[in-house]
C-alpha positions as CSV (number, residue, x, y, z in Angstrom):
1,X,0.0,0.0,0.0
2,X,1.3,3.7,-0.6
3,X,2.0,6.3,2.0
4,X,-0.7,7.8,4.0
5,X,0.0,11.1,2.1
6,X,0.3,10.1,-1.0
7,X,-3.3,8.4,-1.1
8,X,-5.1,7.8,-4.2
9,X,-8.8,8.3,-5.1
10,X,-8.7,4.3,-5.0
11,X,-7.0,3.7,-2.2
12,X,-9.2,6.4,-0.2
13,X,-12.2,3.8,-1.4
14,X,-10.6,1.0,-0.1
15,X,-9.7,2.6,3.4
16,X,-13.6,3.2,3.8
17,X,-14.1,-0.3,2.9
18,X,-11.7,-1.9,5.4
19,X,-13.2,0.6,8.1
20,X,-16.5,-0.3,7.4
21,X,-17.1,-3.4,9.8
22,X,-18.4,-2.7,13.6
23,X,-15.8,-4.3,15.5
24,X,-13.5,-2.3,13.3
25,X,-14.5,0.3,13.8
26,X,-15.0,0.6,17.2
27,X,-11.1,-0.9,17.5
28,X,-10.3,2.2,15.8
29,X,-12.2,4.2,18.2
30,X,-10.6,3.2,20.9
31,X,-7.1,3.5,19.4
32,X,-7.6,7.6,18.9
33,X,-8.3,7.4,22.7
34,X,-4.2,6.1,22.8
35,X,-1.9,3.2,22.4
36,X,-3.7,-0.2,23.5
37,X,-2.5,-4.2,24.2
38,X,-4.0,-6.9,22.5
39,X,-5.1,-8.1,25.7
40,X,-7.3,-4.5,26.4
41,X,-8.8,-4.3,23.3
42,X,-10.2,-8.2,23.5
43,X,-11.7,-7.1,27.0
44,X,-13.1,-3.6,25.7
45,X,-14.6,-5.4,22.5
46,X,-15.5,-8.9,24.0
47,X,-14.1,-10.7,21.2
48,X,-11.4,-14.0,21.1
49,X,-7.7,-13.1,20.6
50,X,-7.9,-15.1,17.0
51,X,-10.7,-12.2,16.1
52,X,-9.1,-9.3,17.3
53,X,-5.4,-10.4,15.9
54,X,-7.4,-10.8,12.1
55,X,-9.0,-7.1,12.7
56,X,-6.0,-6.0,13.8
57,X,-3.5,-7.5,10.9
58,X,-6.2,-6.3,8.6
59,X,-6.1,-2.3,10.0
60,X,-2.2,-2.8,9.8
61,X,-2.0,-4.5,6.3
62,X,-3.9,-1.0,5.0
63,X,-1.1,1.1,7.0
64,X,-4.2,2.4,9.2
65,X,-2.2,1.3,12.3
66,X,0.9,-0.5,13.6
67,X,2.6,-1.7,16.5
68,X,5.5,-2.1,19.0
69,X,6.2,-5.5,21.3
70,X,6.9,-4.3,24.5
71,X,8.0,-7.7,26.0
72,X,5.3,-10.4,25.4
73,X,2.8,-7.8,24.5
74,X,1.8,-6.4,21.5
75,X,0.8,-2.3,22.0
76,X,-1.2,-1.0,18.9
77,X,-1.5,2.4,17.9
78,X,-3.2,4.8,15.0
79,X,-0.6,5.8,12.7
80,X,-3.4,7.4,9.9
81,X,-4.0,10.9,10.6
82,X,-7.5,11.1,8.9
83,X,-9.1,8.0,10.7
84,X,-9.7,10.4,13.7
85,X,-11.6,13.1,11.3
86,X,-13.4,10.2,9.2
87,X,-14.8,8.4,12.7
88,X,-15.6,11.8,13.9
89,X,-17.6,12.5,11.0
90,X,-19.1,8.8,10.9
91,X,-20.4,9.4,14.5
92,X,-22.1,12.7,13.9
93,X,-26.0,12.4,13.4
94,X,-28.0,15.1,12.0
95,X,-31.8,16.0,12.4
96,X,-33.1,17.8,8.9
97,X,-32.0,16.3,5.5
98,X,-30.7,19.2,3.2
99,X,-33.0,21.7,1.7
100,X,-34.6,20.5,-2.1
101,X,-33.5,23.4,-4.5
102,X,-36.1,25.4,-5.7
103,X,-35.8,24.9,-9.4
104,X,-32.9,23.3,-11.9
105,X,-30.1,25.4,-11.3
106,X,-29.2,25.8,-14.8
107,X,-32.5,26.0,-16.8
108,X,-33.7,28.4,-13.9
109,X,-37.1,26.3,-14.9
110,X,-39.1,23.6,-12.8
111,X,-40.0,22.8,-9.3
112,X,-39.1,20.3,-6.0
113,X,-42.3,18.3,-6.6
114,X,-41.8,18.0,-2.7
115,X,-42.3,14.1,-1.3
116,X,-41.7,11.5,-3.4
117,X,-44.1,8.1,-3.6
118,X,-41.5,6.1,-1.2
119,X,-41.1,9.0,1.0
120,X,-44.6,9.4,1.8
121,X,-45.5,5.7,2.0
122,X,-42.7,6.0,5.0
123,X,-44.5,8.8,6.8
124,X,-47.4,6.9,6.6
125,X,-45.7,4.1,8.2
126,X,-44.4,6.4,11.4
């Protein structure tokens, strides 16, 4: 994989895809928080050393993270600077979609026709 800062379109893609499973994501969480074990981040997730190790050489393999032995343990740590922004953004929830423009921006001619068939069949459903 390339350098972190020299990123391509592509490899951007495949960064969301690898960050894209729960357990991965709430590893990565935890490692902005600081430098974990192995042995703390199978407590804080509840998961078996074998699944945390293949999450783990997975996060690494994309040069998202890496590690340092520090006797028998194994101390992981974030070594991507825009995991923190991306998870950041990923946790954000927002209450109001974006406003509908009033007409086609170029032929300065039609109109939002406002809810759309699947949109209202959901309201009704609420």
């Amino acid at each position: 994989m390339v350098s972190v800062c020299e990123r391509t379109e592509i490899d951007k893609i495949e960064l969301l895809k690898v960050i894209a499973h729960p357990t991965r994501m709430k590893l990565l969480e935890e490692l902005i928080q600081g430098v974990k074990c192995v042995g703390d981040l199978e407590d804080y997730l509840e998961i078996s050393q074998p699944n945390a190790s293949q999450h783990l050489s997975l996060l690494r393999r994309c040069g998202v993270i890496d590690y340092y032995v520090d006797g028998r343990l194994k101390c992981y740590f974030l070594v991507d600077p825009m995991i923190p922004d991306l998870i950041e953004v990923l946790k954000k929830s927002y209450s109001e979609k974006l406003p509908a423009p009033a007409c086609c921006p170029i032929t300065k001619k039609g109109k939002y026709p406002g809810a759309r068939k699947h949109e209202a069949k959901e309201s009704a459903l609420q």
